[in-house]
C-alpha positions as CSV (number, residue, x, y, z in Angstrom):
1,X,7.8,-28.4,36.1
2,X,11.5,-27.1,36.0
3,X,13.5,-27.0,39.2
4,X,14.6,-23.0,40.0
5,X,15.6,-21.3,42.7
6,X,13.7,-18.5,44.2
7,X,13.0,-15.4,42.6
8,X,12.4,-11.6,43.3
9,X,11.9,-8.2,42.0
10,X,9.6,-5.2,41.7
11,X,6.6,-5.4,39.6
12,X,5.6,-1.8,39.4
13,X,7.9,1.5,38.9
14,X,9.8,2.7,41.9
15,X,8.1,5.6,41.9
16,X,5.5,8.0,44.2
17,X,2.6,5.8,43.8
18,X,-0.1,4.6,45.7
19,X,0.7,0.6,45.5
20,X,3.9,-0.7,44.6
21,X,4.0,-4.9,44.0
22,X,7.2,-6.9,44.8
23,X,6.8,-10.5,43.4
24,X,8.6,-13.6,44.9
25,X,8.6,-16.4,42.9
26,X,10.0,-20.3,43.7
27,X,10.1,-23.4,45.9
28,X,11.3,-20.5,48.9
29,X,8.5,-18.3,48.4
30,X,6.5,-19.1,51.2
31,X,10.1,-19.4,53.6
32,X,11.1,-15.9,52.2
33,X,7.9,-14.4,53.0
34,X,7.5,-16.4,56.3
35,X,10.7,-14.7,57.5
36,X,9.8,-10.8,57.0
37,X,6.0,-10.8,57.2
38,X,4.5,-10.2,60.6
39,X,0.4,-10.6,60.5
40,X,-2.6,-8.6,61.6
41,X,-3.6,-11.6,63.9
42,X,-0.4,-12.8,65.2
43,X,-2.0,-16.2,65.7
44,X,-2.5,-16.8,62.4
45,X,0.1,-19.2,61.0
46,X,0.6,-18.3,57.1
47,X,2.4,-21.6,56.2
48,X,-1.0,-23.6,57.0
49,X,-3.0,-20.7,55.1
50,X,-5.0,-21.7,51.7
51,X,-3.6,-20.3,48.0
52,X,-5.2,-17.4,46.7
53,X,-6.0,-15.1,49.7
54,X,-4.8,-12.0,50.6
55,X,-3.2,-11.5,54.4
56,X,-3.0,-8.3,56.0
57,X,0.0,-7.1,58.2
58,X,3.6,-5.5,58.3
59,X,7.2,-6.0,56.8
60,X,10.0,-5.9,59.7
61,X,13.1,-5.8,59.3
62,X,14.0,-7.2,62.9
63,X,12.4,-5.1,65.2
64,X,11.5,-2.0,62.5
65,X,9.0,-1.9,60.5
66,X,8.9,-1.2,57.2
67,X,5.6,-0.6,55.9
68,X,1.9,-1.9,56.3
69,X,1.3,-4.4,53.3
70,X,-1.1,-6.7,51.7
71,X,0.6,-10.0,51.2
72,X,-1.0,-12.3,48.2
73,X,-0.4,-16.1,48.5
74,X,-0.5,-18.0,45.4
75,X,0.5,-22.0,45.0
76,X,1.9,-24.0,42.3
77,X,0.9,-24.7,39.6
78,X,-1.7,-22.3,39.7
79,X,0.0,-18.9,39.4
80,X,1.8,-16.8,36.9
81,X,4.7,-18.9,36.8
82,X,3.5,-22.0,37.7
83,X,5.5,-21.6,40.9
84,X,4.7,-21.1,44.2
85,X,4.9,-17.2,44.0
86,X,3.8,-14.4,46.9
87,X,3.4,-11.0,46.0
88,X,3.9,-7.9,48.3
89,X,1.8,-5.0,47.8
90,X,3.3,-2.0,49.8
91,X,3.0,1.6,49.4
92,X,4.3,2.7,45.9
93,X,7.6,5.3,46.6
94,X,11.3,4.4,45.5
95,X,12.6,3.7,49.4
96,X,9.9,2.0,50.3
97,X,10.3,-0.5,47.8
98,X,13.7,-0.8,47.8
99,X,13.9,-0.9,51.4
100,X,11.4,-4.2,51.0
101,X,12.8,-5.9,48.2
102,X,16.6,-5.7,49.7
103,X,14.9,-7.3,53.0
104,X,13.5,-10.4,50.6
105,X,16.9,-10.5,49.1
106,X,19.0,-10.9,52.4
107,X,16.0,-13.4,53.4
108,X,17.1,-16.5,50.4
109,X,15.9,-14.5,47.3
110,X,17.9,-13.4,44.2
111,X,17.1,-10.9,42.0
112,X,15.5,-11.7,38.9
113,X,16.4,-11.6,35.3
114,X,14.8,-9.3,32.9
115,X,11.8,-11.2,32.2
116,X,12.7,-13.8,34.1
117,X,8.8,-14.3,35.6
118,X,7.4,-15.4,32.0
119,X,10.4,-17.3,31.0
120,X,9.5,-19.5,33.6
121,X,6.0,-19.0,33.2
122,X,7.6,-20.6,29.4
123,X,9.9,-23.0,30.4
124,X,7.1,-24.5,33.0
125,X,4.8,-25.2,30.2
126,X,2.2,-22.8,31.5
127,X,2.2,-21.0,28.2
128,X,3.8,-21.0,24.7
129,X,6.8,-18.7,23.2
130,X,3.9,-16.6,21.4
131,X,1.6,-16.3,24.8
132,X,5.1,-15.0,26.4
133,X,6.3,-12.8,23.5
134,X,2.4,-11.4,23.5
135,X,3.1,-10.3,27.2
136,X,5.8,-8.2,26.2
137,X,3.5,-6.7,23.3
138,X,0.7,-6.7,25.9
139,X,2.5,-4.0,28.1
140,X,3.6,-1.7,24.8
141,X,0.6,-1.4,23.3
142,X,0.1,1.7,21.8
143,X,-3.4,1.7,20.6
144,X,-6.4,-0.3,20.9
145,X,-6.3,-2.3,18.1
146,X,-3.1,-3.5,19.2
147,X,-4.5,-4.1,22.5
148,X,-6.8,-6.5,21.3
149,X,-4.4,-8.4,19.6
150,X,-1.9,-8.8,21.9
151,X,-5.1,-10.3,24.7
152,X,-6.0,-12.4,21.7
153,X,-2.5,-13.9,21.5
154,X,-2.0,-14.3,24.8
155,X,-5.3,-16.2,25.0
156,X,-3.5,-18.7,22.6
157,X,-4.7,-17.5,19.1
158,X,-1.3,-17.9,17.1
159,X,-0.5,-21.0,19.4
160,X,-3.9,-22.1,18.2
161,X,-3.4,-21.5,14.5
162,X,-0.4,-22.9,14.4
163,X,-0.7,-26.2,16.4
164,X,-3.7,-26.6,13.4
165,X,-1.5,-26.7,10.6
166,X,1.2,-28.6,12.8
167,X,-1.2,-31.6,13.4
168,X,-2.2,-31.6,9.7
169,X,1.4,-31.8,8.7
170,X,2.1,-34.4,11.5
171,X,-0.6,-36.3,10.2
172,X,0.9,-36.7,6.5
173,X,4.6,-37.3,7.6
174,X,2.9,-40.1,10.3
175,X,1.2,-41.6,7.7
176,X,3.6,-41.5,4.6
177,X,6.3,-43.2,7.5
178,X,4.1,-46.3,8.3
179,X,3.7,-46.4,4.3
180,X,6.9,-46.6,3.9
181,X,8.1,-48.9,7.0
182,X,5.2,-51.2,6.0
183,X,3.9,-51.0,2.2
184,X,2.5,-54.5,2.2
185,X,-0.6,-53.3,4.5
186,X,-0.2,-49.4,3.7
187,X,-0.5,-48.4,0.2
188,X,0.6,-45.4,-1.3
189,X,-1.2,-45.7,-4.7
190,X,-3.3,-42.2,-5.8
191,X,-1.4,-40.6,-2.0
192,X,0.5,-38.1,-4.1
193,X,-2.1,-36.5,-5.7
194,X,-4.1,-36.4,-2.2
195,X,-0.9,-35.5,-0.6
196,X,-0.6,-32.0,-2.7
197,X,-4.3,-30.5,-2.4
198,X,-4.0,-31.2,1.7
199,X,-0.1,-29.3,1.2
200,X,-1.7,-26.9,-1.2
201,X,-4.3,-26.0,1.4
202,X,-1.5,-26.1,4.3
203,X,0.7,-23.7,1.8
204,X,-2.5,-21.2,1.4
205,X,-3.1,-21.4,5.1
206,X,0.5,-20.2,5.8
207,X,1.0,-17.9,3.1
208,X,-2.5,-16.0,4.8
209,X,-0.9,-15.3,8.2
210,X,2.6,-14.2,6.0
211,X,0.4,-11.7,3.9
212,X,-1.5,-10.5,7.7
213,X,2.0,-9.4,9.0
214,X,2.1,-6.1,7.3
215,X,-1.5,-5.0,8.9
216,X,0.2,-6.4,12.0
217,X,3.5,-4.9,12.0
218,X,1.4,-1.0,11.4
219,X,-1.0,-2.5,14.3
220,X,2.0,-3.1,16.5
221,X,4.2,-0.2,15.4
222,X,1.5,2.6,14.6
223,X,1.2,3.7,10.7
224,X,4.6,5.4,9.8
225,X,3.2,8.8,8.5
226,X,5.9,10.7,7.0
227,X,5.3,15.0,6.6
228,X,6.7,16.3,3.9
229,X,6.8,19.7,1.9
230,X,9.3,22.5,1.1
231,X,10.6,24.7,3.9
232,X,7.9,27.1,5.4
233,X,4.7,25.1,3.4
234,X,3.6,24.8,7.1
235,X,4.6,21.0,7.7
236,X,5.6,22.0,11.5
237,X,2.7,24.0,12.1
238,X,0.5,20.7,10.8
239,X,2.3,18.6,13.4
240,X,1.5,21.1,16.4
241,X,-1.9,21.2,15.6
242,X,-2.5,17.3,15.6
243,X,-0.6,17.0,18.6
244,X,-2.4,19.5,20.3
245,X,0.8,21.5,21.6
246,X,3.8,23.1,20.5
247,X,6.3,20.5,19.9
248,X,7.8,21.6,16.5
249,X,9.9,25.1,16.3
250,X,7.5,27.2,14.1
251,X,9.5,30.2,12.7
252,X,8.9,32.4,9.0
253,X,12.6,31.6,8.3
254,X,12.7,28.8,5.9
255,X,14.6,26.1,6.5
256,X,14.2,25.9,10.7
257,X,13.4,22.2,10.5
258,X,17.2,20.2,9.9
259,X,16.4,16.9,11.7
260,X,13.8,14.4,12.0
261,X,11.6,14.9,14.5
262,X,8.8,11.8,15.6
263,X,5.7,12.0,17.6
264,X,3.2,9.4,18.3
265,X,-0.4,10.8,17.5
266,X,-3.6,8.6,18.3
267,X,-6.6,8.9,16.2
268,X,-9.4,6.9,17.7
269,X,-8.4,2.9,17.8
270,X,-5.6,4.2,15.3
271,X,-1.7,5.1,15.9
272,X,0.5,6.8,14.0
273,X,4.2,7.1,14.4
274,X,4.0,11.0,12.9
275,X,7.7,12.1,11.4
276,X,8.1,15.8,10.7
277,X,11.1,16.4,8.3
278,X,13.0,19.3,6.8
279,X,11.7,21.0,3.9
280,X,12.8,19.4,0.4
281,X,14.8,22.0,-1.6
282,X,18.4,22.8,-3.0
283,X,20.3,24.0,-0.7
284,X,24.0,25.1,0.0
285,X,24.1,24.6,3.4
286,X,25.7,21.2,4.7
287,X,23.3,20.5,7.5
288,X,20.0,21.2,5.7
289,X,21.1,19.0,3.1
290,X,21.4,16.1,5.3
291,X,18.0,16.7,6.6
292,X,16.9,16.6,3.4
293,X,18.2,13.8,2.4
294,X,17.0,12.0,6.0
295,X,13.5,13.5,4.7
296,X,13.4,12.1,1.2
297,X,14.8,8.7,2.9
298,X,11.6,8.4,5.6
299,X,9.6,9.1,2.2
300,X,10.5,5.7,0.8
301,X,9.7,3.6,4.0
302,X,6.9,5.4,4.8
303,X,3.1,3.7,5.3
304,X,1.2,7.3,4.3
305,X,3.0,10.6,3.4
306,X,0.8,13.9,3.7
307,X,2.2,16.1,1.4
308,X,1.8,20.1,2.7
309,X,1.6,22.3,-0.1
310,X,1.4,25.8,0.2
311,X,-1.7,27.3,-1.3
312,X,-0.5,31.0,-1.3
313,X,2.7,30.1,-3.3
314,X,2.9,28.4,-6.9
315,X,4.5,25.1,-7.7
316,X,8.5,25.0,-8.2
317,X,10.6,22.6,-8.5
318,X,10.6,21.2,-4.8
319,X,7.1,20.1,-5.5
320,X,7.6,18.9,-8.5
321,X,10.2,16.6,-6.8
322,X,7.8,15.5,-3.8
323,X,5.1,14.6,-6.7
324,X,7.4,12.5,-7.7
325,X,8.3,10.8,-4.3
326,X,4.3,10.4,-4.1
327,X,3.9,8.0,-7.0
328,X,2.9,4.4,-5.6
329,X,2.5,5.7,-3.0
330,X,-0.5,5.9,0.0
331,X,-0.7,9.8,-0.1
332,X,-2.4,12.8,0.9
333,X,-2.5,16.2,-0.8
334,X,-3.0,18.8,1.7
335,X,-3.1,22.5,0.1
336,X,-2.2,24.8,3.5
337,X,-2.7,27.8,3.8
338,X,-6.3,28.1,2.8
339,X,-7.6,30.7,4.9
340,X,-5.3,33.1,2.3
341,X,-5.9,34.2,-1.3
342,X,-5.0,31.3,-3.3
343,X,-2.5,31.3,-5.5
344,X,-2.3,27.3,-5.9
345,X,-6.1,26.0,-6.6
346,X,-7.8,22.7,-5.9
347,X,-8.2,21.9,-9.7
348,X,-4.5,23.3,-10.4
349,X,-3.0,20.7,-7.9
350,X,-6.0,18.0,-9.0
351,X,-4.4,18.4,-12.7
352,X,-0.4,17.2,-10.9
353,X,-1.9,14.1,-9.0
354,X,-4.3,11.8,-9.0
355,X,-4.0,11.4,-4.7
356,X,-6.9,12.7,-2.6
357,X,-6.1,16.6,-2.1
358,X,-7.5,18.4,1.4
359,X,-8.0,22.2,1.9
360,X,-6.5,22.8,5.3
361,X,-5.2,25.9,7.1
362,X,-2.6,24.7,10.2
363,X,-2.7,27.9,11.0
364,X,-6.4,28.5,11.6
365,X,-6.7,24.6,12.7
366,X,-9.2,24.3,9.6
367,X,-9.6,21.5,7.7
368,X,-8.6,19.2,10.5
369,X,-11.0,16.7,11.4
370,X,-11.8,16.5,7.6
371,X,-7.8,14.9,7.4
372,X,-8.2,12.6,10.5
373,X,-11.1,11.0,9.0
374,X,-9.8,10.6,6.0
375,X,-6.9,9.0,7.5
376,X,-9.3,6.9,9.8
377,X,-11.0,6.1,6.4
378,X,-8.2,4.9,4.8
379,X,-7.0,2.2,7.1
380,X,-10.5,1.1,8.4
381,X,-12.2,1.1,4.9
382,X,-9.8,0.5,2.4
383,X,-7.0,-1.7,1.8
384,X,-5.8,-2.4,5.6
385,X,-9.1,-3.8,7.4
386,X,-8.1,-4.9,11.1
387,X,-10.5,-7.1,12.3
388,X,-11.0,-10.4,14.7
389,X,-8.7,-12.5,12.4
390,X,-5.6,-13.5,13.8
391,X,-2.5,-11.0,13.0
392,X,1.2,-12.1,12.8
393,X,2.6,-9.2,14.6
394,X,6.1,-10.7,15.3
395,X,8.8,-10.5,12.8
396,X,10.5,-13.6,14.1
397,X,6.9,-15.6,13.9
398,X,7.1,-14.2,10.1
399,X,10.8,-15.6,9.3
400,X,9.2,-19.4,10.5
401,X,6.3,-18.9,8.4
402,X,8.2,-18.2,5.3
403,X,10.4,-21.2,6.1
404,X,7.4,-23.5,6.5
405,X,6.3,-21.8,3.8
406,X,9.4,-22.5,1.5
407,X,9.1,-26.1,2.7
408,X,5.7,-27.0,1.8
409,X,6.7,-25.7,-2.0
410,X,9.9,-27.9,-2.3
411,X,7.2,-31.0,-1.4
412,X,4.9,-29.5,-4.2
413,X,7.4,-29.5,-6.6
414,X,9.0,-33.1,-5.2
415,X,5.2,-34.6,-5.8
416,X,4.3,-32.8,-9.3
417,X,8.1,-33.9,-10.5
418,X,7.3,-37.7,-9.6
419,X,10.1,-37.5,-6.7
420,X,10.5,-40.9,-4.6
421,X,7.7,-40.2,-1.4
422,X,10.8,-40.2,0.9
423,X,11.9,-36.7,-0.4
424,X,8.5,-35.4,0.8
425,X,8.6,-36.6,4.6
426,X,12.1,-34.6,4.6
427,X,10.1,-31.5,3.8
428,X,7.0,-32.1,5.5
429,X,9.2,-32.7,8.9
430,X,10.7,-28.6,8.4
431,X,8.0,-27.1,7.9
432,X,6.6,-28.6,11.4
433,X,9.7,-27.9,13.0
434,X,10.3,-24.4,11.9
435,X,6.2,-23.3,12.6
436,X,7.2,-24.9,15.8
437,X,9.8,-22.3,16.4
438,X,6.8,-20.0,16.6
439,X,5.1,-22.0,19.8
440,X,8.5,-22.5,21.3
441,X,9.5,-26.0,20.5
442,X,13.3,-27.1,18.7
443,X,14.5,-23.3,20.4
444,X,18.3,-22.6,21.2
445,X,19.1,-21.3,24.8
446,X,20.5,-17.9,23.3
447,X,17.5,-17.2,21.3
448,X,15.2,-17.9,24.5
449,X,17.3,-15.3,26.4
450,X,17.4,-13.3,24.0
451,X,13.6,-13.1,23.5
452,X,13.1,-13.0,27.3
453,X,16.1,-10.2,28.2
454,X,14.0,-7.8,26.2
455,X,11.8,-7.6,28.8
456,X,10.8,-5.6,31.7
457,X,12.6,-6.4,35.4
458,X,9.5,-7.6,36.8
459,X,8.1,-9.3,34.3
């Protein structure tokens, strides 16, 4: 364990609540709380009382008391941070708190860093740089799915991946060293060939958790699901009615929609990061051009684009254009408007694109369900299949893969071009060292703070 001094800081919202937490952390933890805590039983003589139990009693500030608490005791290494650590739970309300934590500051405390509780937790060796960053994922979870993969990682399922092909590689570059320091008693006759099915199997191992990013980045992020349609095709109206309120301006002037406008919509164990855009046409005026613009740009980076065509109106150029944005696409056709006479049929629009075309009505909420299904449907059932498998979720856990990655090729090619056996410990020693960058090990100060000053106050 590191040396620190002690830490403190709210770990719930200053807000009207019915608990709020303040967490002390460090060699002084017990001192701190010794000096503002008076107990139930005033015999009682919390110094001498065992870890993990809860005390009743008060917070005084000299002779005033603050608040009636629950006081948690909680010894090294056995806690969070693998510090002595004492959390206050007080009533929830911004004075209260406040009131409390200034008290535990004036009383040998600082305050604590953003994220300073799990750097420690880190830099105490009570968890890995991918169990930390998971916290952090942990608390923004925005669907289930992503839930479930953030508790899987901070259970140790990336650390244990990893660490697997870390001791494979280790392995090699241990034994092609002794070779090498000692070929009268280690031989290295056939090794190469050996050497490149184990590196192929590494390579194939790493390139799998590269290719599981992109389920784990719309896992983490929600599938980016772009609207799109020309003006008054009933794209805002579609939004509303998936929301469940009125959150988009819904007007029969064409055009209302300049900007765009995001939502997050959850369907079931699914997210989706839900952008409403302006309506693609020409268009003189300056303003609705950028939106347009902005529109067809979300269009390009988008995970699934549901195309609202209007059903009472026949196909002009605009939708000519937005067929064209939907090749290569993942797409849906949803022909609006159905509760009028048609003017745009099913087979008419089935003739323009081979995507999946819907019969919906925003207006008359019809058609509805039938479109989050097929959305469920989609990403359950078809290409993107999130399961128990472990997901690379974070984009700097990717970058280290792909440099591993790149590694373990350049001592492929070194073996099948005959290179001296040297070359290949020089590559085999990266590609540990960079998939250790995922775990935490061979890490810079900066990048630590960094990673850690993205989080929470009182985390």
């Amino acid at each position: 364990m590191k040396e620190f001094d002690t830490i403190a800081a709210a770990a719930t919202a200053m807000s009207s609540s019915g608990i709020g937490i303040i967490r002390i952390s460090g060699d002084e933890a017990y001192s701190v709380m010794q000096k503002i805590f008076r107990p139930h039983n005033p015999e009682k003589k919390m110094n001498e009382q065992p870890a993990y139990t809860v005390h009743y009693g008060t917070i005084a500030d000299g002779e005033e008391i603050l608040d009636e608490v629950l006081v948690m005791l909680m010894k090294a290494p056995h806690s969070y941070t693998a510090e002595d650590t004492v959390e206050i739970d007080c009533h929830g309300g911004r004075l209260v708190m406040q009131r409390i934590l200034d008290l535990v500051l004036r009383n040998g405390a600082r305050p604590a860093q953003p994220g300073e509780f799990t750097k420690r937790a880190f830099l105490n060796g009570r968890i890995d740089l991918s169990q930390a960053e998971a916290v952090m994922d942990l608390i923004q979870s925005r669907n289930k799915l992503a839930l479930r993969s953030s508790v899987s990682q901070l259970q140790g399922s990336v650390k244990q991946e990893i660490e697997k092909l870390r001791s494979a590689i280790l392995y090699e570059t241990a034994y092609l060293e002794a070779a090498l320091d000692d070929p009268e008693h280690i031989s290295l006759d056939g090794y190469s060939e050996k050497l490149l099915k184990k590196v192929q199997d590494i390579c194939s191992e790493t390139e799998h958790l590269v290719n599981s990013s992109e389920n784990g980045r719309l896992l983490r992020e929600g599938i980016k699901t772009v609207i799109l349609g020309k003006p008054n095709a009933g794209k805002s109206s579609l939004l509303n009615v998936l929301l469940g309120e009125e959150r988009a301006i819904v007007t029969e002037i064409e055009g209302t929609t300049r900007d765009v406008l995001e939502e997050q919509l959850q369907l079931g164990d699914l997210s989706l990061s839900l952008l409403d855009t302006a309506g693609i046409r020409s268009t003189e005026d300056v303003v609705e051009q950028i939106g347009v613009e902005r529109a067809r740009k979300q269009a390009e980076d988008a995970d699934l684009i549901l195309y609202v065509a209007d059903s009472s109106r026949p196909l002009d150029e605009s939708d000519e254009e937005i067929l064209e944005l939907l090749k290569g696409k993942n797409a849906l056709v949803l022909l609006n408007k159905s509760d009028l006479n048609p003017v745009l049929t099913f087979e008419m629009m089935q003739s323009k694109t081979e995507h999946k075309i819907l019969m919906i009505s925003a207006k008359e909420e019809q058609g509805i369900h039938e479109l989050e299904e097929e959305i469920r449907s989609m990403f359950f059932h078809g290409e993107i299949d999130f399961n128990d498998e472990v997901l690379i979720t974070n984009m700097r856990h990717k970058a280290a893969l792909l440099e591993a990655k790149k590694s373990l090729e350049m001592v492929m090619e070194s073996i099948q071009n005959g290179m001296p056996e040297d070359f290949y410990t020089i590559d085999l020693t990266d590609a540990y060292l960079a998939l250790g960058r995922i775990v935490g090990e061979e890490m810079g100060e900066d990048l630590i703070n960094e990673i850690f000053g993205k989080f929470c106050m009182g985390k």
